[in-house]
N, C-alpha and C positions, 0 to 999 in steps of 0.2 A: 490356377495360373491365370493371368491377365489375358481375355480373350485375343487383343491384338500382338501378345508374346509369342502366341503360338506358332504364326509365320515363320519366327525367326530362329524361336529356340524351341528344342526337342526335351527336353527337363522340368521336371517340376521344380518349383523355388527351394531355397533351403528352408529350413526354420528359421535362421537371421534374417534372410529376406522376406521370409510372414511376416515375423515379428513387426520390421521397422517401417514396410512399406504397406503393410494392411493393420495388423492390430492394435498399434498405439497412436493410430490417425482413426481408429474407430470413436472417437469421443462425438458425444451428439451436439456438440456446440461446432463443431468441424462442418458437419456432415449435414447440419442443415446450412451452415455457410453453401459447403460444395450445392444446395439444392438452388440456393438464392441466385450464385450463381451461373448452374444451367439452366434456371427458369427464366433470366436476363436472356442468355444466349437466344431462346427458342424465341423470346418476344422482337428481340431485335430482327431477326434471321426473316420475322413475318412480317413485320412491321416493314422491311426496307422490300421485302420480296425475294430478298436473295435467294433464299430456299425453294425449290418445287411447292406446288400446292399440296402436294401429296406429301412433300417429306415434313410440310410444317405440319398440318393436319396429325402426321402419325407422331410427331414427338410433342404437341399439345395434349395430346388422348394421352401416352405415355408418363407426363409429365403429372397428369391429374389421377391417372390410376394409382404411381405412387404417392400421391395426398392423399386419397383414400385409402391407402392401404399403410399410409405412418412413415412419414419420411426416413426417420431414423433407424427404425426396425427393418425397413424395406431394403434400406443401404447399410446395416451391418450383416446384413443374408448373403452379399457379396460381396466377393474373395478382394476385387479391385477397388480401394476406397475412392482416387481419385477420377478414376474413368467410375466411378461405379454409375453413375449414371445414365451414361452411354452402355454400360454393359445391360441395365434395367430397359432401357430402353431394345437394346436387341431381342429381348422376349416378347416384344411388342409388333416391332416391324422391322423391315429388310434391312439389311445395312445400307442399301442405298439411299435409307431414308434417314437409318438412326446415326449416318457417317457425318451426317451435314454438322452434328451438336459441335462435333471438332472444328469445325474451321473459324481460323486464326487466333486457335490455343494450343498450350501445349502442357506438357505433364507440371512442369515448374509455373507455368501462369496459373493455370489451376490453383494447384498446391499454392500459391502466392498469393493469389485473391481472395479464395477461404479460408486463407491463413490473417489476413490482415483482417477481414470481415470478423473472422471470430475474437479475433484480438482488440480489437475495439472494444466490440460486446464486452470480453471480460476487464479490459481499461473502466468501462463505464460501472459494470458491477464494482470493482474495488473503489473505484473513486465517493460509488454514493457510499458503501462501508466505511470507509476511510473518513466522511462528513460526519455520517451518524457515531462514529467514535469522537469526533473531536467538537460534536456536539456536549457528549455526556463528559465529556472531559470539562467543559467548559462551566457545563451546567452544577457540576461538582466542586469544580476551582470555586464559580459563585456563591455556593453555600459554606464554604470555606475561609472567607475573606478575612475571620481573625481569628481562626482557629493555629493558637500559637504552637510551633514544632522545632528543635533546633536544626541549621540545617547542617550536611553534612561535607566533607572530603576528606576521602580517606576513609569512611566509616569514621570518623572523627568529628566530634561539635566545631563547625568552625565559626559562623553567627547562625542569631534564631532568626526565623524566617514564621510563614503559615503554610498551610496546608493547598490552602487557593495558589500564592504565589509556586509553590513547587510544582503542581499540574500544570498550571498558565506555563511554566518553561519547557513545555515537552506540545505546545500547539504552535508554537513557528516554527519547529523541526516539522511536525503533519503538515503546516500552508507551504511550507516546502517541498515537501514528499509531493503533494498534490501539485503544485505547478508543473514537477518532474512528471507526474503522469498525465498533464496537458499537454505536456510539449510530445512526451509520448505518443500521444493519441492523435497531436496533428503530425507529426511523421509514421504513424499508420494509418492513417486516412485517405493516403494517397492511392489513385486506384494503378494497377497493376495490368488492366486490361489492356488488351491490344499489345504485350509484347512480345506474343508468340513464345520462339525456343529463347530469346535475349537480343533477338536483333528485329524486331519489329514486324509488320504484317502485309503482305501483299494484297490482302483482301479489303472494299473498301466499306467495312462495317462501322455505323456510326457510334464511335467510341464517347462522345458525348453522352449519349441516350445510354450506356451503360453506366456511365457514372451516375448519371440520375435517377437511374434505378435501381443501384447498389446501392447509393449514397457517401458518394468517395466526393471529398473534398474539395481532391485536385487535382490533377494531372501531372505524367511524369514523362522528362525533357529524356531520358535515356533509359529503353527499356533492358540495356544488361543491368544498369543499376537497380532496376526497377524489384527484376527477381534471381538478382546472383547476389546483393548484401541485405543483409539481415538487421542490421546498427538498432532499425526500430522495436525490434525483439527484442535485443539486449538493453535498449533504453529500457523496456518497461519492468525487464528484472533486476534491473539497478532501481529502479524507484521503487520497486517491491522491495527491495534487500536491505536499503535505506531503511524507509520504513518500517520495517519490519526489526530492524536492529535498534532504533530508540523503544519501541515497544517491549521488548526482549532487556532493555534495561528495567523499563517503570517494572516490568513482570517482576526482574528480578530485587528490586528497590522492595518491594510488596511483598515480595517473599519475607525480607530482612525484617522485614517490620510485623510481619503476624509471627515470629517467634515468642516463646515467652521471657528472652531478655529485652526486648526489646514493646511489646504488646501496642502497638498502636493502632493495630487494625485486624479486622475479621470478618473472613469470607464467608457466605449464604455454605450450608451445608451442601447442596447441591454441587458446588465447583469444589468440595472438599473428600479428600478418604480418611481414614483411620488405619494403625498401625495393625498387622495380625497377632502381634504381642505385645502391643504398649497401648490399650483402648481408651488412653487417656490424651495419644493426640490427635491432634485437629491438622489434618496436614492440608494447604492450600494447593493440591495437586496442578490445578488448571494452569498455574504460573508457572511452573517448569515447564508445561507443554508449550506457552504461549511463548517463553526462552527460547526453549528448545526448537520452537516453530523458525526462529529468527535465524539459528544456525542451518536447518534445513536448506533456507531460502539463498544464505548466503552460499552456503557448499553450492547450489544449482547454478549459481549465479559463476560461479569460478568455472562448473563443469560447462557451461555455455557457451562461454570466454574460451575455455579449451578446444571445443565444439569448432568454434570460427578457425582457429589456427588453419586453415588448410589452403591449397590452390584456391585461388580468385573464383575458377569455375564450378567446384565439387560442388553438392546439392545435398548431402547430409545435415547439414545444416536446418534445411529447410522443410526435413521430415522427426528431425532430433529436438530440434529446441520449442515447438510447438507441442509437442508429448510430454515433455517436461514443464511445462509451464503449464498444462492444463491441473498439474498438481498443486503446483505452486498455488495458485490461482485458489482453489480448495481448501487448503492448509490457513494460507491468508483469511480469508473468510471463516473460517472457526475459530483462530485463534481473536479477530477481532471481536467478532463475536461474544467469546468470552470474557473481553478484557471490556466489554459495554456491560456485561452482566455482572461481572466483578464490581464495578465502578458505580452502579447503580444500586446495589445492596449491601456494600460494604460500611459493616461498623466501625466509625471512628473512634481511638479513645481519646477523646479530648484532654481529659487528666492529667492522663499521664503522658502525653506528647510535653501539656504544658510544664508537668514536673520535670521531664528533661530535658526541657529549651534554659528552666530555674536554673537547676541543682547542680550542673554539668560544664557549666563557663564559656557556655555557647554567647554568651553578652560579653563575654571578656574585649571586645574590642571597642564597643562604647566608651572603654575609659581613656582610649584615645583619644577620639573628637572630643572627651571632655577637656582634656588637657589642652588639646589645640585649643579648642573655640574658645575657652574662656580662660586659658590661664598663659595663652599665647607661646607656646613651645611645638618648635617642627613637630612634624607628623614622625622622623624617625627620633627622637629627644621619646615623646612621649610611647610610642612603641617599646623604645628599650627599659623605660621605668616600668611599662606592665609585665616586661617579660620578668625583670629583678619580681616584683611583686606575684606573678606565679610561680616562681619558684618557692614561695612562703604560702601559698595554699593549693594552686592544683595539682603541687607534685607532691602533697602532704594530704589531699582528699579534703579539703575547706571548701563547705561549697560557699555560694555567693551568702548564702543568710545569714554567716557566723563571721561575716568580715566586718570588722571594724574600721574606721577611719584613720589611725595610728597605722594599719598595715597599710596604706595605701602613702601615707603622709611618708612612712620611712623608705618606702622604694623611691619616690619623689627627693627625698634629701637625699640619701644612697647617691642618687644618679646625679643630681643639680647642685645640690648643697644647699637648694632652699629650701621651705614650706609653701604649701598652698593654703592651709585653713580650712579644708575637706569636711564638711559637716554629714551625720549620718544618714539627714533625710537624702542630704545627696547621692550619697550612696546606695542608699535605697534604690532612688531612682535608678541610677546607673545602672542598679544591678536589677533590674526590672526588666526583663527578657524583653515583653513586646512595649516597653519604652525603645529599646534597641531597634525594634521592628521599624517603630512608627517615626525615628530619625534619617530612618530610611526612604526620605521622602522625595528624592528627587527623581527624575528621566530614571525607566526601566529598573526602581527600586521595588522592596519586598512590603512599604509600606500599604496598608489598604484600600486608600484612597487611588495609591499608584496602579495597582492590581485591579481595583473596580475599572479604570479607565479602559487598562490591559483587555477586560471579558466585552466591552462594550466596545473595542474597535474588533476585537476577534471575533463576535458574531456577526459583527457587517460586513467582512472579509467571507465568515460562513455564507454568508446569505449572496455575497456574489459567486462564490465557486458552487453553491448548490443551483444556482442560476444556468450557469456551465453546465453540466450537467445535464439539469431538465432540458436544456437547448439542443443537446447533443443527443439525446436521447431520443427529443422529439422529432429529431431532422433523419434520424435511424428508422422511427417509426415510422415516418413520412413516405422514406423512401420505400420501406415494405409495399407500403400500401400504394405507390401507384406501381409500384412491381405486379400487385397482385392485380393490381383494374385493367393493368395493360393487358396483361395475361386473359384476362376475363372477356375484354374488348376483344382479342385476336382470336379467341375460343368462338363466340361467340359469328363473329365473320367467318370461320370457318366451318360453322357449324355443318 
């Protein structure tokens, strides 16, 4: 039981009250948050004088016994996660000394301030994941650039594409995802201190010098708002669930394709198992879990959403959706993980991409712009002559090699009543898959030249949001570190 329950209540807690108010706030990303920030409190507390000499004294000794003795081992040995510090601290010295770490917090500023502190933290973790995926992605697309593939909808050839342009359309959903986790990360940024129970503080501790040694961004105009809504939690599982659901497509797109109707690609044995009675296949296991990862996060993301449903005041919230999201968080990170290691040793089969972009009528719509541009017939005129015209081979299995110019020239009379004079090198062409590509040449097309552009504005986009990042990261370090000098300075005065 929580040493200060005791006054009030004569019962030990249930097990649902273990559970949600001690065990699943024991995560060490928490709990050296909760340390950052009682080690802020004792610095300010001596810094301004507020404290006795003796009460600063005993919670600076207390404060460095448990750095010696391992923050996080020290503070999961007690029962209280949030007070736990305070309760560490009563092994040390009187309450009249260890009572000071409390004043002008309360159980939800706590919970609130090491809540956003460690959310940050793991913002910054997924974001530099999230770079280093959409690096390899990019660097992939680049070795890709005329690796001819048809593309699809529907699981159906609709035009051919390459390999590079199909990757390059899944890095403005990531520059996406990642701005969602900026903006995330500056509405968790905000510090939380100084708002007591939700209405502010009577005491007059310098909330500046907290922010500066937390390294909170900014300040907040209303402390109910401060630590009664949550909105910046759910922003960063919505940008996780985002994210995490185009990935869960490429997964499943990769999946489709290391089949053997389909063979265009194969996974490092490593991300693969074998059947226990069929040891002839090759199954790319990693990809259903990286899927499968995507529905996880979504499902946590609705259970979170449900979470909030409640009165404006309640505070389950704020010990439920930090537990759950430290999973989240984990999951994320493996499955990216894997999907950099997929992507980095995956055999492509060039062959036979290019033999189905041929053989399969994935060009079939170049012989409109042929019709347009050079034989001057609406875009729907020539539409419906190619439609007359597949019905005489791709509903009969004629792939493009075995078509003549008579079968093009009769769906053209069929529909007009004229001739055009179709000659076969044209046809040829036409029917020349990455000729199809490379007509493709305009704003945001599959042609290669379009798609080199494409990899060369998206890594200067990379190279500004890894900038983010480093910046963010460094000003997080920063502030560690005059947290620690402060601490070191008032240790030292008080020696």
């Amino acid at each position: 039981m929580s040493f200060f329950w005791k006054g009030r209540l004569g019962e030990k807690p249930s097990d649902l009250l273990k559970h949600y108010y001690a065990e699943t706030m024991r995560e060490p990303l928490f709990l050296e948050a909760l340390h950052q920030w009682d080690k802020a409190q004792v610095v300010v507390l001596g810094e301004q004088g507020i404290a006795p000499a003796e009460a600063t004294r005993a919670l600076l000794h207390a404060i460095t016994e448990m750095e010696k003795e391992g923050v996080v081992e020290a503070r999961k040995a007690l029962w209280n996660v949030i007070h736990g510090g305070e309760e560490y601290m009563r092994k040390h010295c009187e309450e009249e000394q260890s009572g000071w770490l409390h004043l002008g917090r309360s159980s939800p500023s706590i919970r609130v301030v090491a809540s956003r502190i460690a959310f940050r933290d793991l913002q910054i973790q997924i974001m530099a994941s999230a770079l280093d995926l959409r690096t390899k992605i990019i660097d992939v697309a680049e070795q890709h650039l005329e690796t001819l593939m048809p593309g699809y909808s529907y699981i159906q050839h609709i035009e051919p594409g390459t390999l590079g342009f199909y990757l390059m359309s899944f890095v403005e959903p990531l520059e996406r995802d990642f701005q969602r986790f900026s903006l995330a990360y500056k509405n968790t940024n905000i510090s939380a201190v100084g708002t007591g129970a939700a209405y502010g503080i009577e005491f007059p501790l310098d909330l500046e010098r907290f922010d500066e040694l937390l390294g909170f961004d900014a300040a907040p105009w209303n402390a109910r708002d401060s630590i009664r809504n949550y909105d910046y939690m759910i922003e960063t599982y919505m940008a996780l669930a985002l994210m995490h659901n185009t990935l869960g497509r490429v997964a499943m797109d990769f999946l489709i394709w290391h089949s053997s109707e389909f063979d265009f690609i194969e996974l490092p044995g490593r991300l693969s198992i074998t059947s226990s009675i069929s040891p002839q296949m090759r199954i790319p296991y990693v990809l259903e879990f990286i899927n499968g990862t995507s529905g996880l996060i979504a499902g946590r993301l609705m259970g979170a959403l449900a979470i909030t449903k409640t009165a404006s005041d309640q505070l389950e919230m704020a010990t439920m959706l930090p537990a759950e999201f430290w999973k989240c968080a984990d999951e994320s990170r493996r499955a990216m993980d894997a999907m950099v290691d997929a992507l980095a040793d995956m055999k492509v089969n060039k062959a036979r991409m290019a033999q189905c972009a041929n053989d399969y009528w994935s060009q079939a719509s170049t012989v409109v712009g042929f019709l347009v541009k050079e034989h001057g017939m609406s875009y729907r005129t020539g539409h419906q002559v190619l439609a007359l015209m597949m019905q005489d081979v791709a509903d009969r299995n004629i792939p493009p090699s075995k078509v003549t110019p008579d079968v093009l020239e009769k769906a053209v009379e069929k529909y007009t009543g004229r001739r055009i004079g179709v000659t076969q090198q044209k046809l040829d062409q036409l029917f020349d898959a990455m000729h199809c590509v490379r007509e493709r040449k305009y704003r945001a097309g599959a042609a290669p030249e379009r798609v080199a552009e494409h990899v060369t504005a998206a890594r200067e986009q990379l190279a500004r949001d890894r900038q983010f990042v480093t910046q963010k990261a460094a000003a997080i370090t920063a502030s560690r570190n005059r947290l620690d000098s402060a601490f070191d300075a008032l240790r030292r005065k008080y020696a």
